[in-house]
KEKE-3310 file (N, C-alpha, C; in steps of 0.2 Angstrom, whole numbers, plus 5000, padded with zeros to 4 digits):
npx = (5004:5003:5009:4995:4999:5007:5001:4993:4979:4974:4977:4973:4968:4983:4991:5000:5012:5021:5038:5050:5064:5078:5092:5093:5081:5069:5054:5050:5042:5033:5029:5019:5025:5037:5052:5063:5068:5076:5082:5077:5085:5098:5100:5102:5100:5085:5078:5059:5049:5035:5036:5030:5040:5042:5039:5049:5060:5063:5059:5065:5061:5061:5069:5065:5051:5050:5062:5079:5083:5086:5098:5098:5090:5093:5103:5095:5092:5097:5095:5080:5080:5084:5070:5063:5071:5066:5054:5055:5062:5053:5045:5052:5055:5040:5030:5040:5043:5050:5062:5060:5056:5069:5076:5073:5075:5088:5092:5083:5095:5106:5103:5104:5115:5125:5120:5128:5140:5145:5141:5139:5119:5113:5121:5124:5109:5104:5111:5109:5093:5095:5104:5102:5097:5102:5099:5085:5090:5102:5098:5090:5100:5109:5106:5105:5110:5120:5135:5143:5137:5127:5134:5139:5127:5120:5125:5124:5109:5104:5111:5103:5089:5094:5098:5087:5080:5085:5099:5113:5130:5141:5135:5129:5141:5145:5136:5135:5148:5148:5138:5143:5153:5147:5147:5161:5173:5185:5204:5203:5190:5176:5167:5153:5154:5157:5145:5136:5139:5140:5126:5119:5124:5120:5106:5107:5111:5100:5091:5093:5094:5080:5076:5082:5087:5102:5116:5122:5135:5141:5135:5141:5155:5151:5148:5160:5170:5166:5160:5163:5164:5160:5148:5142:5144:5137:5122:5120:5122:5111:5100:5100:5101:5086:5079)
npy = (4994:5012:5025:5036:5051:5050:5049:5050:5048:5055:5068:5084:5104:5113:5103:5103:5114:5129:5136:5146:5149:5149:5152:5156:5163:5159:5151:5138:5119:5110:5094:5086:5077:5079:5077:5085:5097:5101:5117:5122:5133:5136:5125:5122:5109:5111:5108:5104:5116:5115:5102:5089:5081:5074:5061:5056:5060:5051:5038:5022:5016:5030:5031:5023:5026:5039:5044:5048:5056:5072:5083:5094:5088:5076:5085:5088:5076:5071:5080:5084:5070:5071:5074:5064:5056:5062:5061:5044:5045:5051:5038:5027:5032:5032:5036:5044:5058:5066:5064:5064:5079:5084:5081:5087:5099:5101:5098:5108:5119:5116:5117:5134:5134:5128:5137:5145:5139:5132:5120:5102:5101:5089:5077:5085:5086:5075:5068:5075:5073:5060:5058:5054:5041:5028:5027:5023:5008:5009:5010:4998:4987:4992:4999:5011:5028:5033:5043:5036:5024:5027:5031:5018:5010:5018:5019:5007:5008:5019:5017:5005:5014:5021:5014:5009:5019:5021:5031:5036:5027:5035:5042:5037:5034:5043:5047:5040:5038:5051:5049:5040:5046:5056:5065:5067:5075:5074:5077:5079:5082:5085:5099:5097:5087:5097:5106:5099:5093:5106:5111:5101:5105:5115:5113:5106:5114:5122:5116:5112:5128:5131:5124:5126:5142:5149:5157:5172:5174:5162:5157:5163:5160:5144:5146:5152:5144:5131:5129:5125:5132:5147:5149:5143:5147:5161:5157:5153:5164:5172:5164:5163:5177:5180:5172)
npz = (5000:4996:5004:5009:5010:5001:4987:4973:4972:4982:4983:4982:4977:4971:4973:4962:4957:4957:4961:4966:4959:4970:4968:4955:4951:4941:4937:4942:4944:4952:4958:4971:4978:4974:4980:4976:4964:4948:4943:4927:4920:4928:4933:4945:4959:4969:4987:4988:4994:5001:5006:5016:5027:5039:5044:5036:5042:5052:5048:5043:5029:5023:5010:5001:5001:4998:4987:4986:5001:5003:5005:5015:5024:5027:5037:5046:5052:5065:5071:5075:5080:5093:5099:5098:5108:5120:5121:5123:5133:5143:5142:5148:5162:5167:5178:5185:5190:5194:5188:5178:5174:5179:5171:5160:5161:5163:5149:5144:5148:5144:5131:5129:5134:5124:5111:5114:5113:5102:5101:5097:5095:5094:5100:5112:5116:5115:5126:5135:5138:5143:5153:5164:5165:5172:5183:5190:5186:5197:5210:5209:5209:5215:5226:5227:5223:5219:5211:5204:5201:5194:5181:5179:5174:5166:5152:5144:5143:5140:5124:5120:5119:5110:5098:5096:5091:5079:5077:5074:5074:5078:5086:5095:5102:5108:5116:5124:5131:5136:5145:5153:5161:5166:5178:5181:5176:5163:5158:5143:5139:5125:5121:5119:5130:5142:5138:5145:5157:5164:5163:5170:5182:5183:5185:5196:5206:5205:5209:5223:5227:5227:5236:5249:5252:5245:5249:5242:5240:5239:5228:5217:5220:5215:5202:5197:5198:5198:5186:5170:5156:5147:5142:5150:5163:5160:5156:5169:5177:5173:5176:5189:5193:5193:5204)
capx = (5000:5005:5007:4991:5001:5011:4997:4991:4973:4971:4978:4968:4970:4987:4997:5005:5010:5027:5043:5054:5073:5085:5098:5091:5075:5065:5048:5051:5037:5034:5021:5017:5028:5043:5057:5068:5069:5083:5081:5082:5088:5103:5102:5102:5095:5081:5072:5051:5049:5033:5035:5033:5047:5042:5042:5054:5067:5065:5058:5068:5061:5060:5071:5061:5045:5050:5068:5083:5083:5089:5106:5094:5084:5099:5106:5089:5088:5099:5091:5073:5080:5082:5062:5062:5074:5064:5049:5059:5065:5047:5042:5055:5051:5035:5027:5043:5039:5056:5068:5058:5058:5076:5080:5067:5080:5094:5090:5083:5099:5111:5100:5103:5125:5127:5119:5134:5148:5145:5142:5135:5116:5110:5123:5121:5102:5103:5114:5103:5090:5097:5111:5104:5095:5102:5098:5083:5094:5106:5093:5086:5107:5115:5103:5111:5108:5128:5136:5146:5132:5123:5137:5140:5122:5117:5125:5120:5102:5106:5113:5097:5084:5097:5098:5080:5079:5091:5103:5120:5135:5148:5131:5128:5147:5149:5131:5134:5152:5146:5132:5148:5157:5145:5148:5168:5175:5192:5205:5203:5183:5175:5165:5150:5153:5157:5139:5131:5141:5138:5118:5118:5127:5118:5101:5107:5111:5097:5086:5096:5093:5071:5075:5085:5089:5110:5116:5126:5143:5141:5133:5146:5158:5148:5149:5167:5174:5163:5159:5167:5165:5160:5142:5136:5145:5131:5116:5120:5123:5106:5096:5099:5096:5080:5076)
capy = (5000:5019:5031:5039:5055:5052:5044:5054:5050:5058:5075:5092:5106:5116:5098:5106:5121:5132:5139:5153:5145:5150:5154:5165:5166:5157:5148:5128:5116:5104:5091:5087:5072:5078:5080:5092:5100:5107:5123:5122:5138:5137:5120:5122:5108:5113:5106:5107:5119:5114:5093:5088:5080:5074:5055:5054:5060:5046:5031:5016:5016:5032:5032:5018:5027:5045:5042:5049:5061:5079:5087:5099:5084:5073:5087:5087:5070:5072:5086:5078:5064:5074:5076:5056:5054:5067:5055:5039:5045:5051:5035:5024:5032:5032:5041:5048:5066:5071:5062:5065:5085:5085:5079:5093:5107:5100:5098:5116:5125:5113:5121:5139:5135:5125:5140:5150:5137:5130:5112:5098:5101:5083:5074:5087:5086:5066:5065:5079:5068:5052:5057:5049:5036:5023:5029:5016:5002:5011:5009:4990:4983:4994:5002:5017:5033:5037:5043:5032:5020:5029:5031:5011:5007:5022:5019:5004:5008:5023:5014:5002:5018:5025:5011:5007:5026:5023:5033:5037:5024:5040:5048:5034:5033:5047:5049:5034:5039:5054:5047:5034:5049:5064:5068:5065:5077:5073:5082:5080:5079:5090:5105:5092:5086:5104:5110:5095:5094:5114:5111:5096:5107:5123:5112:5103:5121:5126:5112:5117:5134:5130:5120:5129:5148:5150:5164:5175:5172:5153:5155:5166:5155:5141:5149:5155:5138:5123:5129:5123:5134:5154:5149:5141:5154:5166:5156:5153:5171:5174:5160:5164:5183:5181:5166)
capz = (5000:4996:5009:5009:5007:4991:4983:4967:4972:4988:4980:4982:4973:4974:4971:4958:4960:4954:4965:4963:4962:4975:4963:4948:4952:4935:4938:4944:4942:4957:4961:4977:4981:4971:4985:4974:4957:4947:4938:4920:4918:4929:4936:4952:4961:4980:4991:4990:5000:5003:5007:5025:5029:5048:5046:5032:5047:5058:5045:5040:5023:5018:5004:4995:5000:4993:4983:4989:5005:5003:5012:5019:5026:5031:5041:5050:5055:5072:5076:5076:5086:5100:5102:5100:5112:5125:5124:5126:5142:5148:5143:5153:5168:5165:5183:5191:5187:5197:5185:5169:5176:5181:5161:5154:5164:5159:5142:5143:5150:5138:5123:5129:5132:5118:5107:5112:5113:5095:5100:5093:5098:5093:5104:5120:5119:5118:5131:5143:5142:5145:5158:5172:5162:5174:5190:5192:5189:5198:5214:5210:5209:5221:5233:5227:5216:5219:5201:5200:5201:5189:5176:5178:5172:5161:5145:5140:5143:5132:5120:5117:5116:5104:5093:5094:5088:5074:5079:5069:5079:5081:5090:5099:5105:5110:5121:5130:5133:5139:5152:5159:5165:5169:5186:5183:5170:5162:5153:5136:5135:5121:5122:5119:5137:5146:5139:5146:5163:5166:5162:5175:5187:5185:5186:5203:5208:5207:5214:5231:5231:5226:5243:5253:5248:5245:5250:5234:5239:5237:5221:5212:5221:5211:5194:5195:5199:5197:5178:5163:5149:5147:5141:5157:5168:5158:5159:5177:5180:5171:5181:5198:5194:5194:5206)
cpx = (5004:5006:5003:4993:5004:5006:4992:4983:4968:4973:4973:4971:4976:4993:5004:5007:5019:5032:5047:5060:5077:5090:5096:5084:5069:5060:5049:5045:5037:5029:5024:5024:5035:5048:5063:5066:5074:5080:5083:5083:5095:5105:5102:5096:5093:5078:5064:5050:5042:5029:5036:5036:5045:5045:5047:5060:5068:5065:5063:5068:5059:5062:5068:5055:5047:5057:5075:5082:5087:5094:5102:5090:5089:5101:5101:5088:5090:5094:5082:5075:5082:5074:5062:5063:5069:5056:5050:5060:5060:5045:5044:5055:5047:5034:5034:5047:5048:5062:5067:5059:5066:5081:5076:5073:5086:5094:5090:5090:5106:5108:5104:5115:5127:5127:5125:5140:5149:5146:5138:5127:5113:5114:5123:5113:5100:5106:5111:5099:5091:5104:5111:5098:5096:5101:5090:5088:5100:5103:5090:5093:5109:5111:5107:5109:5116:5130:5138:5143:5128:5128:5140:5136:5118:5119:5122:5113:5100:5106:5107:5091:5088:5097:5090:5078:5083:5095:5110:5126:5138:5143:5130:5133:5146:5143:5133:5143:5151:5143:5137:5153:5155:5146:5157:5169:5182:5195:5205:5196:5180:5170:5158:5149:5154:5151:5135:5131:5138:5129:5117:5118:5121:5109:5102:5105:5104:5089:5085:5095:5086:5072:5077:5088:5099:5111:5122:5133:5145:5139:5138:5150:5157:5151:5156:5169:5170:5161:5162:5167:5159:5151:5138:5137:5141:5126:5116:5116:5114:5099:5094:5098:5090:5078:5077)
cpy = (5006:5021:5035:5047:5058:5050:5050:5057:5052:5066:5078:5097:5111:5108:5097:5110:5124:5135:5143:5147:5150:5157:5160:5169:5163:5151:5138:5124:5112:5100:5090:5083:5073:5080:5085:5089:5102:5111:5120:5128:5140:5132:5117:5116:5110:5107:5108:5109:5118:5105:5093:5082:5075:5068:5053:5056:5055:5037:5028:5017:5023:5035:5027:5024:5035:5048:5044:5056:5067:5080:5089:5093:5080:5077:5088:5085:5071:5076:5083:5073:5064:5073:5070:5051:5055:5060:5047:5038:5046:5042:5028:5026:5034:5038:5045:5054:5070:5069:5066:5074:5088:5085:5084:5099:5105:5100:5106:5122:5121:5116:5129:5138:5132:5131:5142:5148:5132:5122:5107:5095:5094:5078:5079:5085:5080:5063:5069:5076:5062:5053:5055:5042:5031:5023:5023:5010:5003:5006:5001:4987:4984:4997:5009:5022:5033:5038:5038:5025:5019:5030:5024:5009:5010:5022:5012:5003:5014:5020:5011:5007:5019:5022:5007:5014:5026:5028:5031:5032:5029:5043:5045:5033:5039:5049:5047:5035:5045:5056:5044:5038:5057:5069:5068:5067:5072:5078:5084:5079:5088:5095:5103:5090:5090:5102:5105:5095:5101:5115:5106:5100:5112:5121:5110:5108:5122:5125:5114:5123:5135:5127:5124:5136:5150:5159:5167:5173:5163:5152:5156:5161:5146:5141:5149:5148:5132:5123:5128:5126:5143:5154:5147:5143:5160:5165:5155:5160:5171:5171:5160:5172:5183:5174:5172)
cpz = (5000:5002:5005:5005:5002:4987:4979:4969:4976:4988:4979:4976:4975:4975:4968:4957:4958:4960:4962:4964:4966:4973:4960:4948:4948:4942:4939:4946:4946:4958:4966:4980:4977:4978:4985:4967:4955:4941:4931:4917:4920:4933:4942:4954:4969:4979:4991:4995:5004:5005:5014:5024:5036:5046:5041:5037:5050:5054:5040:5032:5021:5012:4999:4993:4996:4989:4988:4991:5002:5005:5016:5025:5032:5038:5047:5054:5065:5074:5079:5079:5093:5104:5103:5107:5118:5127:5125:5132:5146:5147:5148:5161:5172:5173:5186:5188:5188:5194:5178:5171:5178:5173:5159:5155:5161:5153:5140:5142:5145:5133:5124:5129:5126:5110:5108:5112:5106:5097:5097:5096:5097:5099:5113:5119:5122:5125:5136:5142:5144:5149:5165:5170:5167:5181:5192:5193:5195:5207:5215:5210:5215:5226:5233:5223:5216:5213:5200:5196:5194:5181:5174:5174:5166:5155:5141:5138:5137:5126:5118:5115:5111:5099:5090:5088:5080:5072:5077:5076:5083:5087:5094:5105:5108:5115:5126:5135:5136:5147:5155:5163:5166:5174:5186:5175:5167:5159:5148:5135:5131:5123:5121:5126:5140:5145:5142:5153:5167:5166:5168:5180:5190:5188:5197:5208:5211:5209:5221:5232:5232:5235:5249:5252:5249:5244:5243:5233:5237:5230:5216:5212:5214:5203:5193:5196:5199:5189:5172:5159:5151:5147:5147:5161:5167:5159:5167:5181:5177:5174:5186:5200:5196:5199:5212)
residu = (UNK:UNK:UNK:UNK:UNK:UNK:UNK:UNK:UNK:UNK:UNK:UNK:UNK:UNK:UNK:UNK:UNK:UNK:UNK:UNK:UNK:UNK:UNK:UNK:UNK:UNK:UNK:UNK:UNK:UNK:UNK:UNK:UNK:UNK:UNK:UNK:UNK:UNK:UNK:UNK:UNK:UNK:UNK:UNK:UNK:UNK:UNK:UNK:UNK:UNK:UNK:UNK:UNK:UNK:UNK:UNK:UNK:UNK:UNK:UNK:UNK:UNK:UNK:UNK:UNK:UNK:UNK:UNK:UNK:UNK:UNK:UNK:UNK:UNK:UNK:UNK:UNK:UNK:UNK:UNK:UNK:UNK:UNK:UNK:UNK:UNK:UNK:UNK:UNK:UNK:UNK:UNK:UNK:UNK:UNK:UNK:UNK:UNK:UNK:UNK:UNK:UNK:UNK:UNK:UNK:UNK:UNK:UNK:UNK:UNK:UNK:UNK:UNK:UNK:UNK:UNK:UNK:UNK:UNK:UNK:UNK:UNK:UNK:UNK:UNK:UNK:UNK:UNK:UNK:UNK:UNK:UNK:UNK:UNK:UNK:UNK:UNK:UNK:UNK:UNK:UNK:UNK:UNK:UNK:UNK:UNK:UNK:UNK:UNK:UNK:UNK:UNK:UNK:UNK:UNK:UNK:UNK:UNK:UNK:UNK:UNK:UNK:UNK:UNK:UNK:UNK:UNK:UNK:UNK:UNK:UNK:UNK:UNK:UNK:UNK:UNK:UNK:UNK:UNK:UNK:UNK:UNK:UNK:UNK:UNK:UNK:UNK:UNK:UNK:UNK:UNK:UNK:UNK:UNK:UNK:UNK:UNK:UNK:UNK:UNK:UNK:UNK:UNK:UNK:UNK:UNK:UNK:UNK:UNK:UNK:UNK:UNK:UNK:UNK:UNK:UNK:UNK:UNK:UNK:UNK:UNK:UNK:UNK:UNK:UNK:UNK:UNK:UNK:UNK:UNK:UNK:UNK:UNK:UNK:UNK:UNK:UNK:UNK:UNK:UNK:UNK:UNK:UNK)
# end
């Protein structure tokens, strides 16, 4: 069976319908299911700018079902597996609000430093929501949350959502490598593990001060020495202004 959506005979009106080019600007003719066109005026081939794209990001076949993907489309796919990711990890732990919450903030405040530390937002996001991934088992093995605990148990578990997700190897390496050693930087790890570490930190931060109010000098303190990279020492500073 077709997909309903590429299927000629479920097409409205406006199926066919014209683009400007990019490049020179000449009239480019596209049906609905075309994924790109090239200019015959100067060759250029684009992207239909108006094809949803959504499940062609995550699905297995869909180079059979609409030919061969885009660049534009490719460089997408990561980024889309982040959201993937984000419901995988609600759905592994299923009711416990304070984990699946704790991964929402981190995730949030890894979005905002990675913006300004140029990193690769598909492998921080993955690994802000899955960085304490193993904190149950952590709990049902060892009677324990302790990091260590949790960076013993959390990449494998990583590792299986991410390849259920189908999830690129080097993306997968480098999550899971991530999750084994979050609480315990080292000296050679990339600018990928800072923004992840610094978004952990600044959420734990700021767990403890929702519970107990810290006084400023501990906080700067904080900032200026527990932080790893310029972009978490700004959102910090900009978080606990206003709390």
């Amino acid at each position: 069976m077709k997909c309903p959506g590429q299927d000629s005979r479920y097409w409205k009106p406006g199926a066919i319908f014209e683009e400007s080019c990019p490049k020179c600007g000449h009239s480019v003719e596209f049906f609905k299911d075309d994924t790109t066109r090239k200019c015959h005026h100067c060759s250029h081939r684009f992207v239909n700018p108006k094809m949803d794209f959504g499940c062609a990001s995550y699905c297995e076949f869909a180079e059979q079902c609409i030919g061969t993907l885009p660049p534009e489309l490719l460089a997408g796919k990561e980024d889309l597996l982040k959201d993937r990711v984000a419901i995988e990890m609600k759905r592994y732990f299923k009711t416990d609000f304070k984990r699946i919450g704790h991964a929402t903030r981190v995730a949030r405040y890894a979005e905002r430093i990675a913006k300004k530390e140029a990193g690769n937002m598909a492998v921080i996001l993955c690994a802000a929501y899955l960085h304490d991934i193993g904190i149950h088992e952590s709990e049902r093995k060892h009677q324990s949350t302790a990091p260590e605990y949790q960076e013993q148990e959390g990449p494998r578990i990583a590792r299986g959502l991410l390849e259920k997700l189908g999830a690129k190897d080097a993306l997968i390496e480098e999550v899971c490598d991530i999750i084994g050693h979050h609480h315990h930087p080292r000296p050679d790890d990339t600018i990928n593990f800072k923004v992840l570490y610094d978004a952990d930190m600044i959420t734990n931060m700021e767990e403890r001060h929702k519970e107990q109010s810290l006084d400023s000098d501990r906080i700067e303190k904080f900032i200026q020495t527990s932080l790893l990279t310029e972009g978490g020492k700004e959102t910090a500073e900009n978080m606990f202004s206003v709390l």
